[in-house]
C-alpha positions as a Markdown table, in Angstrom:
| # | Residue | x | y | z |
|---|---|---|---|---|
| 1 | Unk | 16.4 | -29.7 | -4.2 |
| 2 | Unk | 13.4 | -28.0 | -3.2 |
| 3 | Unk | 11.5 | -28.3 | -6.4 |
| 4 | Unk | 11.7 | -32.0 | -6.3 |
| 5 | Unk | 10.5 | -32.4 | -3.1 |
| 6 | Unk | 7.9 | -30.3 | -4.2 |
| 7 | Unk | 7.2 | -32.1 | -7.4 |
| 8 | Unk | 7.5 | -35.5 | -5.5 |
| 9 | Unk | 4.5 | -34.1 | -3.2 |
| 10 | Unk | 2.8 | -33.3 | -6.1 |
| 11 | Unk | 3.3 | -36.8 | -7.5 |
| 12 | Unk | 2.2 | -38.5 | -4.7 |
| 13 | Unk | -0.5 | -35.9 | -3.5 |
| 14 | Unk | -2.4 | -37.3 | -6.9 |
| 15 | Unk | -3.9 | -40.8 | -6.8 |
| 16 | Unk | -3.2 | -42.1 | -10.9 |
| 17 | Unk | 0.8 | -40.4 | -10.1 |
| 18 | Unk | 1.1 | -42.6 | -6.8 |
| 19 | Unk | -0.6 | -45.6 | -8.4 |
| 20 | Unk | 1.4 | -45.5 | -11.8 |
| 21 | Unk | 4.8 | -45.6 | -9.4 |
| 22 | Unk | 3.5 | -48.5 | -7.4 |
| 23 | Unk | 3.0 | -46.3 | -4.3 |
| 24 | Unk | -0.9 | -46.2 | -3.9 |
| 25 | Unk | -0.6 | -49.1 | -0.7 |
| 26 | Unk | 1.3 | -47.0 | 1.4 |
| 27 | Unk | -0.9 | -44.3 | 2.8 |
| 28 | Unk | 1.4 | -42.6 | 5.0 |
| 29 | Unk | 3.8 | -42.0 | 1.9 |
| 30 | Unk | 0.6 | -40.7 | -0.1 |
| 31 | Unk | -0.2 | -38.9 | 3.1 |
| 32 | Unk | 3.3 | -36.5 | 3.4 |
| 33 | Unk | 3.3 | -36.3 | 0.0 |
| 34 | Unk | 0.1 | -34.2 | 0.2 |
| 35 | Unk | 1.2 | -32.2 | 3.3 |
| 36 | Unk | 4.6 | -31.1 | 1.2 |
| 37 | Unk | 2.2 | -29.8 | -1.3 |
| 38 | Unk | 0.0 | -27.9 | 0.6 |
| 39 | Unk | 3.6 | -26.5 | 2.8 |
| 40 | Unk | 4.9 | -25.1 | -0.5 |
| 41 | Unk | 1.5 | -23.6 | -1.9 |
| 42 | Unk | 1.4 | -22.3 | 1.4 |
| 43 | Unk | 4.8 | -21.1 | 1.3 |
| 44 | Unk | 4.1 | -19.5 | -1.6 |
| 45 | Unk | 1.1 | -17.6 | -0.7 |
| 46 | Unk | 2.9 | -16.5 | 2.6 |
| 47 | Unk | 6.1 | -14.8 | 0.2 |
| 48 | Unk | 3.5 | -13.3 | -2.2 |
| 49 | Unk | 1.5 | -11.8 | 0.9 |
| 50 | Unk | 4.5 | -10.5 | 3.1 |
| 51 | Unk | 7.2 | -9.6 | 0.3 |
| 52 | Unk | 5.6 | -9.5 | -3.0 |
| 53 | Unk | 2.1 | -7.2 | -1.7 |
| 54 | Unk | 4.2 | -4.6 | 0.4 |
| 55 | Unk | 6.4 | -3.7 | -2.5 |
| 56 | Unk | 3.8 | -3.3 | -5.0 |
| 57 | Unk | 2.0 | -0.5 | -1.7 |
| 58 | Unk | 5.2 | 0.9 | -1.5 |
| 59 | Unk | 5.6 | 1.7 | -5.2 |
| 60 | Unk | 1.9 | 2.7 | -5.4 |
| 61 | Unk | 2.5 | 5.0 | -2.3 |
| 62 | Unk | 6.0 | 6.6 | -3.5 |
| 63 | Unk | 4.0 | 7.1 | -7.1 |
| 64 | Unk | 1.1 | 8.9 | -5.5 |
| 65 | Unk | 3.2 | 11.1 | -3.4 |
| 66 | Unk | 5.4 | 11.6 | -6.7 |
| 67 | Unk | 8.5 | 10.7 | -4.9 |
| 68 | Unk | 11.4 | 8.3 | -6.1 |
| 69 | Unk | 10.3 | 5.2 | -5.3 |
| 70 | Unk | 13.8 | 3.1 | -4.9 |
| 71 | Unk | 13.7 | 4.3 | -1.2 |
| 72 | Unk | 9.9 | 2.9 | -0.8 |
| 73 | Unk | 11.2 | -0.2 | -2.5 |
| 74 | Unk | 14.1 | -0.7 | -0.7 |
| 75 | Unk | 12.4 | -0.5 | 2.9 |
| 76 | Unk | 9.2 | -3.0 | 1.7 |
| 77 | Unk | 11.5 | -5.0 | 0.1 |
| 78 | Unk | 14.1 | -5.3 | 3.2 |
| 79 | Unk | 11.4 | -5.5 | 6.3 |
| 80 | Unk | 8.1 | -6.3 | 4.2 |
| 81 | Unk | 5.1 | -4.1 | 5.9 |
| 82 | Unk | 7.3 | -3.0 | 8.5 |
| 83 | Unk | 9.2 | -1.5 | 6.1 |
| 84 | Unk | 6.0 | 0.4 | 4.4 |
| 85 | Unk | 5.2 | 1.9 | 7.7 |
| 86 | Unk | 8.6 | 2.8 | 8.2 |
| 87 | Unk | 8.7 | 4.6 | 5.0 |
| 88 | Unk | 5.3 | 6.3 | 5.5 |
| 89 | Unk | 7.3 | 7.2 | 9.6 |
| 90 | Unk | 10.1 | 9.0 | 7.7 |
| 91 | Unk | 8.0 | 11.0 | 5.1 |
| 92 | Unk | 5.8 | 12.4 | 8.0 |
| 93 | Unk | 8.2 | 15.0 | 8.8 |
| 94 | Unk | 8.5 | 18.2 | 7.7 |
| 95 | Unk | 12.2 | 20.4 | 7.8 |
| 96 | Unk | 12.4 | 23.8 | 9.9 |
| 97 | Unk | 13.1 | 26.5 | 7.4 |
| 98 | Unk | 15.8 | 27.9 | 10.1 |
| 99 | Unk | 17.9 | 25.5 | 11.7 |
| 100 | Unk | 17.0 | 22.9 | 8.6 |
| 101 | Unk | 16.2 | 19.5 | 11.0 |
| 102 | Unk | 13.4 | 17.4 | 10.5 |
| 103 | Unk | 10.4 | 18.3 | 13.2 |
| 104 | Unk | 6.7 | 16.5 | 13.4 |
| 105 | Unk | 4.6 | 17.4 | 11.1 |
| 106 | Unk | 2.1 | 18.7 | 12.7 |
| 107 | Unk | 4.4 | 21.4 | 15.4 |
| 108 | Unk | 4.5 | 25.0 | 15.2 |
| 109 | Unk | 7.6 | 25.6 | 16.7 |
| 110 | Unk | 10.9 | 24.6 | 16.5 |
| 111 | Unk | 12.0 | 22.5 | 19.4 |
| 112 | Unk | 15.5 | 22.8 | 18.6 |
| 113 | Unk | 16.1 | 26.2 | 17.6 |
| 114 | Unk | 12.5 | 27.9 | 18.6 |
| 115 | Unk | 12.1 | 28.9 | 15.1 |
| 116 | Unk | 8.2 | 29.1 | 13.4 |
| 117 | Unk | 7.9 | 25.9 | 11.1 |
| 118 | Unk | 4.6 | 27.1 | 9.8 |
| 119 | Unk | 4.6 | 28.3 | 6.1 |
| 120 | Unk | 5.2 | 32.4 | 5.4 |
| 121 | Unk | 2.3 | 34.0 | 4.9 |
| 122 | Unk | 1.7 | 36.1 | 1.7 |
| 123 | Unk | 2.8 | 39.5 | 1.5 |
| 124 | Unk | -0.4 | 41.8 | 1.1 |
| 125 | Unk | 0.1 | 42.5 | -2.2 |
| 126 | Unk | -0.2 | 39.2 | -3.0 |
| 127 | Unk | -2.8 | 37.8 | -0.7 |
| 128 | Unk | -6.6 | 37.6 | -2.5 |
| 129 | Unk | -8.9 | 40.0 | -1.0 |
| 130 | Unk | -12.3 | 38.4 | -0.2 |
C-alpha cells in the first residue's frame, strides 16, 4: 500500500505523468503528490542514517577490536546509535582476576573484593634489562 502511494506521488510530483492522467488543473493534487515524494525519500534517508549507518560502525568496530560481531549487530540493529554506544559502554570494562566481576577500566583496585586489577608484573627472569 505504501509503494503505491509512493508511486502515485511520484506520478503526480512529475508534470507530463499528471498531465497524461488528466490531472495537470488541479494544483493541490499535483501539490501532495510532490510532498508524498519528498516524505518517502526522506523516510528513506532517515532509515539508512539511523538503522542502516550504525550497523555498518558497529561491524567495523567489533572487526577492529577482533571480537564477534553478532553482539555489535544485535545492539545497532535493536537501538540504532544508542545501541553502538551501548556496545562500546559494555566493552569498556575489564574483569578482576580474583573475584572475576567486571570493574572500570581504568581502577586499580577491586571495589568488591579489594583485589589488584592491574596486570602481574614479569618475573625477573623474564623482565628486559635496559
Amino acid at each position: 500500500m505504501r509503494v503505491r502511494l509512493l508511486l502515485f506521488g511520484l506520478a503526480l510530483a512529475l508534470p507530463r505523468a499528471a498531465s497524461a492522467q488528466g490531472l495537470a488543473g488541479d494544483p493541490e493534487l499535483a501539490a501532495a503528490g510532490a510532498l508524498l515524494l519528498w516524505l518517502g525519500l526522506f523516510g528513506a534517508l532517515g532509515l539508512l542514517l539511523f538503522w542502516g549507518l550504525p550497523v555498518g560502525v558497529a561491524a567495523l568496530l567489533a572487526r577492529g577490536r577482533g571480537e564477534d560481531p553478532a553482539p555489535a549487530l544485535l545492539w545497532a540493529t535493536s537501538l540504532g546509535w544508542i545501541g553502538v554506544l551501548i556496545y562500546l559502554y559494555r566493552r569498556s570494562a575489564k574483569q578482576c582476576p580474583h573475584c572475576h566481576t567486571r570493574v572500570v577500566a581504568e581502577t586499580a583496585l577491586c571495589y568488591w573484593c579489594g583485589g589488584d586489577t592491574l596486570p602481574a608484573p614479569l618475573p625477573e627472569f623474564l623482565a628486559v634489562n635496559g
